[in-house]
N, CA, C and O atoms as CSV, one atom per row, in Angstrom:
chain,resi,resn,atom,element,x,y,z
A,1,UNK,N,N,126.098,110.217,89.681
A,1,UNK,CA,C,126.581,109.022,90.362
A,1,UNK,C,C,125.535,108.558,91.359
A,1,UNK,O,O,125.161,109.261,92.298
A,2,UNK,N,N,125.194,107.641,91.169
A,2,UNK,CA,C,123.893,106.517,92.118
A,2,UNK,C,C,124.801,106.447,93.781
A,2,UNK,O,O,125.971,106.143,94.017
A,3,UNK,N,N,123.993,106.751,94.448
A,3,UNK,CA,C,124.116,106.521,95.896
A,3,UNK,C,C,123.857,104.584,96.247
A,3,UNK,O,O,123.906,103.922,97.283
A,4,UNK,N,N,123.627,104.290,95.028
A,4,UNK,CA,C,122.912,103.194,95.775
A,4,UNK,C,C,123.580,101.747,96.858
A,4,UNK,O,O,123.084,100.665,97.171
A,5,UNK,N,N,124.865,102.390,97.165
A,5,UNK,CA,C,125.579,101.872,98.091
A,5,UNK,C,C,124.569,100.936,99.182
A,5,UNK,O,O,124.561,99.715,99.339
A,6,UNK,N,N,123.616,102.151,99.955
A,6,UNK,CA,C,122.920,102.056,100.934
A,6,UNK,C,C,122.226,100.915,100.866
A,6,UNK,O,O,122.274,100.041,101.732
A,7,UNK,N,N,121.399,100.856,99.613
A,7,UNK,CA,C,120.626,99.732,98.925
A,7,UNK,C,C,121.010,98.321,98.258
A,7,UNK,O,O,121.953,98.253,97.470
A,8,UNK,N,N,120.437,97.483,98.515
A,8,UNK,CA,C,121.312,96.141,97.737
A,8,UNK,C,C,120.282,96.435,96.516
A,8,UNK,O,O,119.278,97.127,96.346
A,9,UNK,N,N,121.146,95.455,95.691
A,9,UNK,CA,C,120.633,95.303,94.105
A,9,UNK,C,C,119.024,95.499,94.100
A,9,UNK,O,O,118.463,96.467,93.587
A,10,UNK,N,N,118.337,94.366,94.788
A,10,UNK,CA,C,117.322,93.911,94.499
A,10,UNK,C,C,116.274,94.859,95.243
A,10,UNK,O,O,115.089,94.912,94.915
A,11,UNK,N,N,116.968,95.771,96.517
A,11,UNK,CA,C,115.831,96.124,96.720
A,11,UNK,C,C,116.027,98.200,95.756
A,11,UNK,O,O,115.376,99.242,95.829
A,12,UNK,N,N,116.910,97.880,95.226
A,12,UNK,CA,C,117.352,99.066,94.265
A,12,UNK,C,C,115.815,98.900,93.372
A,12,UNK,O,O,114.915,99.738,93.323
A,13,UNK,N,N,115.857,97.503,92.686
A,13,UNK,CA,C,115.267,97.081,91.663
A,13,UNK,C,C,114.093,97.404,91.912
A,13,UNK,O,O,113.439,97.962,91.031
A,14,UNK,N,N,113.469,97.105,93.312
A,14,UNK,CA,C,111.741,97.267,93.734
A,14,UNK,C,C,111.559,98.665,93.520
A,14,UNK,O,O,110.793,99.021,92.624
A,15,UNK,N,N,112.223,99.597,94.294
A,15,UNK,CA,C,111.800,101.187,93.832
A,15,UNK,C,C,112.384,101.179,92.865
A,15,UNK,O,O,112.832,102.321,92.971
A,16,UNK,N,N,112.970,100.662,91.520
A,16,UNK,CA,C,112.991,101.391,90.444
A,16,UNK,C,C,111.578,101.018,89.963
A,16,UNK,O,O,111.023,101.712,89.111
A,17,UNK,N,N,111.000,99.958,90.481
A,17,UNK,CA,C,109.895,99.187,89.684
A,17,UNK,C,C,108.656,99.958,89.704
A,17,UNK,O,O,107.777,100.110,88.856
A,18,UNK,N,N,108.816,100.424,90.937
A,18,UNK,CA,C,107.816,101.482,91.564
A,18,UNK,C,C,107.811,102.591,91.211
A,18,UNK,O,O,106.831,103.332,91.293
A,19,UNK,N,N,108.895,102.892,90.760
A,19,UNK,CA,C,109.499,104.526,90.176
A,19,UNK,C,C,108.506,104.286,88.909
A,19,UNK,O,O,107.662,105.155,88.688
A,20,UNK,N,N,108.558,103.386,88.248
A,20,UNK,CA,C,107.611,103.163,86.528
A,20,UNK,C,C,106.731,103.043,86.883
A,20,UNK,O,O,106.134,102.762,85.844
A,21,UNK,N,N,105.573,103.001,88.100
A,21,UNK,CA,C,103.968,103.008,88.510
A,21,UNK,C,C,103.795,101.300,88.743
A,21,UNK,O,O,102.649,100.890,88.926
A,22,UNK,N,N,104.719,100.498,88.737
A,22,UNK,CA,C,104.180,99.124,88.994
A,22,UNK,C,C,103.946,98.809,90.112
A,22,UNK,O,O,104.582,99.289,91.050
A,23,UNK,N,N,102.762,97.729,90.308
A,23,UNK,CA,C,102.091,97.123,91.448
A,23,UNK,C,C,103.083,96.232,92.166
A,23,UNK,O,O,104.101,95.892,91.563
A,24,UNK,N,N,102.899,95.892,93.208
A,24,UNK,CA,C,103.614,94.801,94.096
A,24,UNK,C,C,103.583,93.343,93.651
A,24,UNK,O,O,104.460,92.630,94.138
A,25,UNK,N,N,102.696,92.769,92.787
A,25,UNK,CA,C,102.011,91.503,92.105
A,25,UNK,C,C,103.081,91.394,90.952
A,25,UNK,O,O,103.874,90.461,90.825
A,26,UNK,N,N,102.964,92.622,90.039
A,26,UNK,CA,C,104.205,92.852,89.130
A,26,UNK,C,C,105.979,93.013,89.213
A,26,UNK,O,O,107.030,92.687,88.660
A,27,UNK,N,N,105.525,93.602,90.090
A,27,UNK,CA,C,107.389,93.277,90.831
A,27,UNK,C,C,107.491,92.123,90.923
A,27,UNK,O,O,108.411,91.638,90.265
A,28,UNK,N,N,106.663,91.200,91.719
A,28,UNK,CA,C,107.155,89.760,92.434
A,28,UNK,C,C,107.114,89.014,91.045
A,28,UNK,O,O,107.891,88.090,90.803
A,29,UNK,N,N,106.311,89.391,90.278
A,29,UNK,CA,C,106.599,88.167,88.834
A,29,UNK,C,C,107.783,88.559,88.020
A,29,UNK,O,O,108.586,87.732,87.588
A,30,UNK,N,N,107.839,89.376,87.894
A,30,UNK,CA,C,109.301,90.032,87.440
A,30,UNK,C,C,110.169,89.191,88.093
A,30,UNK,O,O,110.792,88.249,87.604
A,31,UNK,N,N,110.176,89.704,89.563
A,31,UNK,CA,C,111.705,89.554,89.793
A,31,UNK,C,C,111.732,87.788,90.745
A,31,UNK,O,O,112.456,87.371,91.649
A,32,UNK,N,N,110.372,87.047,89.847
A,32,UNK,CA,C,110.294,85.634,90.574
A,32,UNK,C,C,110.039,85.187,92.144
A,32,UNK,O,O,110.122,84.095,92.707
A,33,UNK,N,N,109.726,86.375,92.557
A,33,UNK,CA,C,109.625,86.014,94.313
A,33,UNK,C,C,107.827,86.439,94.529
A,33,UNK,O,O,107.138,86.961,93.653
A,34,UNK,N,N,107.458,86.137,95.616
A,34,UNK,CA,C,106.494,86.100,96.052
A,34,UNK,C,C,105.848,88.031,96.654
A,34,UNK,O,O,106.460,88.594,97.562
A,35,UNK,N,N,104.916,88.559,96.128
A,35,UNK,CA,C,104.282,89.387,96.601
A,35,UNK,C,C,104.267,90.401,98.071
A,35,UNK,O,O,103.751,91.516,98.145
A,36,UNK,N,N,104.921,89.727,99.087
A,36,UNK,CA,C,104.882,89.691,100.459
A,36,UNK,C,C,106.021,89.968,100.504
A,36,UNK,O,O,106.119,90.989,101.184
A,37,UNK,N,N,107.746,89.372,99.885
A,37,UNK,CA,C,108.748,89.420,99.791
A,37,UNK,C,C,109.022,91.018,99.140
A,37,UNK,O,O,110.043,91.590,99.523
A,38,UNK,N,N,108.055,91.774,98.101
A,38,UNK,CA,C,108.479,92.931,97.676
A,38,UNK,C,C,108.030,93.864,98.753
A,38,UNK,O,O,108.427,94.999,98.486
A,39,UNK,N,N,107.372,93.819,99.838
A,39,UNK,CA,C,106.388,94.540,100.913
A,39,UNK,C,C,107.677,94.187,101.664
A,39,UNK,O,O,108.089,95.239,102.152
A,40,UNK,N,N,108.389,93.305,101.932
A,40,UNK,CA,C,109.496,93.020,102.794
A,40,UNK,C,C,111.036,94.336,102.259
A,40,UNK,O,O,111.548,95.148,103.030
A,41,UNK,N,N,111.272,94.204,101.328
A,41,UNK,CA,C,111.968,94.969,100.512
A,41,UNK,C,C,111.510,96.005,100.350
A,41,UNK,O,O,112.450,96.624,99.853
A,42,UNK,N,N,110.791,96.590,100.410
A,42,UNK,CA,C,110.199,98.228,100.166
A,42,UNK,C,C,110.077,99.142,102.080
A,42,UNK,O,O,110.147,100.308,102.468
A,43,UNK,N,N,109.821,97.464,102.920
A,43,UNK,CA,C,110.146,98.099,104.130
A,43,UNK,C,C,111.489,98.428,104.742
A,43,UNK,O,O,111.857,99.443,105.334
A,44,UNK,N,N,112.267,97.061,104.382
A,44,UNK,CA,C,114.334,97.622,104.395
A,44,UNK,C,C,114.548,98.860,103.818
A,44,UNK,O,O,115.391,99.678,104.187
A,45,UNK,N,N,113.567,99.011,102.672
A,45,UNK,CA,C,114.394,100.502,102.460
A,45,UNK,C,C,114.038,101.404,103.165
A,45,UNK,O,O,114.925,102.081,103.684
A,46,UNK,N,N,112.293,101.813,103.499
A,46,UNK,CA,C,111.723,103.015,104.570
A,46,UNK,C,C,113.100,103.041,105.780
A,46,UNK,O,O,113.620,103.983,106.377
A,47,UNK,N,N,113.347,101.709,105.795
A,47,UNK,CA,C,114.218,101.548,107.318
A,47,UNK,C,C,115.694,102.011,106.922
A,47,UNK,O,O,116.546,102.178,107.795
A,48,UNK,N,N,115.866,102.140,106.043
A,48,UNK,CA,C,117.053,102.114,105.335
A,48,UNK,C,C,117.614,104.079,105.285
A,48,UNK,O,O,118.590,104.642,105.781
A,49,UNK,N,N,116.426,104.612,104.433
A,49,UNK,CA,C,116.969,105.693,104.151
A,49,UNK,C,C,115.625,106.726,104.894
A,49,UNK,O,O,115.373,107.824,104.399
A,50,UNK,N,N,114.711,106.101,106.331
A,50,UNK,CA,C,114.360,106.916,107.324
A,50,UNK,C,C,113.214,107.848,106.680
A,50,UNK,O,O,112.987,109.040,106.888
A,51,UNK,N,N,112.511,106.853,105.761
A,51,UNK,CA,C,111.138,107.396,105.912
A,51,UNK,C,C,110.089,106.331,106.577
A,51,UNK,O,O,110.083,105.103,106.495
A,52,UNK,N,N,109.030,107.392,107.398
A,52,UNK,CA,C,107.885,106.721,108.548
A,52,UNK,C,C,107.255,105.812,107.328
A,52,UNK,O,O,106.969,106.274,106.224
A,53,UNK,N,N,107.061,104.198,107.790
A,53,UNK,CA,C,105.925,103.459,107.159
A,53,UNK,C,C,104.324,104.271,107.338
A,53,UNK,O,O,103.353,103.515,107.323
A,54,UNK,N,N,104.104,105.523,107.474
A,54,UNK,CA,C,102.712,105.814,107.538
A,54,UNK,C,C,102.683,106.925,106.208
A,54,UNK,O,O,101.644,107.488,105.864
A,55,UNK,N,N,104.001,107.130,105.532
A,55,UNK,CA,C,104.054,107.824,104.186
A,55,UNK,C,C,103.516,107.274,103.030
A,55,UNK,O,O,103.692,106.056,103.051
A,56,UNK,N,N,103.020,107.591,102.176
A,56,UNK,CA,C,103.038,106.596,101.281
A,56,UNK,C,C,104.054,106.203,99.817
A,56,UNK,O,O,104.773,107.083,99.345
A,57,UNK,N,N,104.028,105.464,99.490
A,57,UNK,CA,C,104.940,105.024,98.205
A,57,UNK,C,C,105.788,106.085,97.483
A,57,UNK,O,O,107.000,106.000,97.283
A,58,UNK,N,N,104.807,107.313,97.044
A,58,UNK,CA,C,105.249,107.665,95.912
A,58,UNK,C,C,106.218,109.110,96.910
A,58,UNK,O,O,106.677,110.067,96.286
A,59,UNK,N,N,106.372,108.991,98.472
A,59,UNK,CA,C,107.331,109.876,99.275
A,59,UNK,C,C,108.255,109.171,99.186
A,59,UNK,O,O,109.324,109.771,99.293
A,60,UNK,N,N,108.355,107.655,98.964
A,60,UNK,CA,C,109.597,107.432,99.452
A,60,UNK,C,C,110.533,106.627,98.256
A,60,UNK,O,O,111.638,106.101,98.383
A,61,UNK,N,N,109.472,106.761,96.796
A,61,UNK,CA,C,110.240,106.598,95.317
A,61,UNK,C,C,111.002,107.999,95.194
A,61,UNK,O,O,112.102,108.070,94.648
A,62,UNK,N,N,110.402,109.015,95.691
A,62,UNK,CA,C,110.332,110.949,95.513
A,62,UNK,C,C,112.275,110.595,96.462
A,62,UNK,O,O,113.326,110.564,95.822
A,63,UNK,N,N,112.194,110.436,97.675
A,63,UNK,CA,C,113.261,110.782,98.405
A,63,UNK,C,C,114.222,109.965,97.869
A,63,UNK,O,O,115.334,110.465,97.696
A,64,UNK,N,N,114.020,108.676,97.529
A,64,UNK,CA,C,114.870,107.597,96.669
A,64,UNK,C,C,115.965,108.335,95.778
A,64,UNK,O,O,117.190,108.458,95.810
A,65,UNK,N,N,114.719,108.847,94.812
A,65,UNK,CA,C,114.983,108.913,93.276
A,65,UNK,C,C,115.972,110.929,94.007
A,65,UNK,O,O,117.093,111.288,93.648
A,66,UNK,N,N,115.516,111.322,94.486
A,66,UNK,CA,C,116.431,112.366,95.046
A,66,UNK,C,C,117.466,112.222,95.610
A,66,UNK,O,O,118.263,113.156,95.529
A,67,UNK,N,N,117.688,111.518,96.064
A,67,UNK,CA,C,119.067,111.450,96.983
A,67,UNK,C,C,119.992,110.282,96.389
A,67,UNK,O,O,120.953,109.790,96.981
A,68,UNK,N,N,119.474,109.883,94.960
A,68,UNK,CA,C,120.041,108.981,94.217
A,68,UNK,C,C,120.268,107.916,94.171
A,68,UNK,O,O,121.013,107.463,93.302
A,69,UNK,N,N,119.511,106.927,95.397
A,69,UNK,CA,C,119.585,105.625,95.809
A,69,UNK,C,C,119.259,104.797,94.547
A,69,UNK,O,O,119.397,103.588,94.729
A,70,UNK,N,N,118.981,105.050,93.685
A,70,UNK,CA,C,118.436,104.233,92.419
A,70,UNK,C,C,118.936,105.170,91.064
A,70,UNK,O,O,118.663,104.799,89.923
């Protein structure tokens, strides 16, 4: 069962996107929004489920994808 309560849809969608190795350029064409907007969404979540912005990506797809947010 997905935790992903915590998370809204879309920013579910960015770390799943990230979970498959995709770039930030590729998310935003995907999901039609602008580049800057997925950097916006990947920071709600650090803020979200309390990992430091000085981690990088693949700590906080790792704690995501563990604690079932996606």
């Amino acid at each position: 069962m997905k935790n992903n309560s915590l998370l809204s849809k879309r920013e579910a969608l960015v770390i799943t996107c990230l979970s498959k190795g995709m770039k930030n350029i590729e998310i935003s064409k995907i999901m039609g929004i602008q580049e800057r907007t997925v950097g916006t969404f990947i920071r709600r979540v650090r803020d979200k489920v309390g990992i430091d912005s000085s981690k990088n990506i693949y700590t906080l797809v790792t704690h995501c994808i563990k604690n079932k947010y996606i």
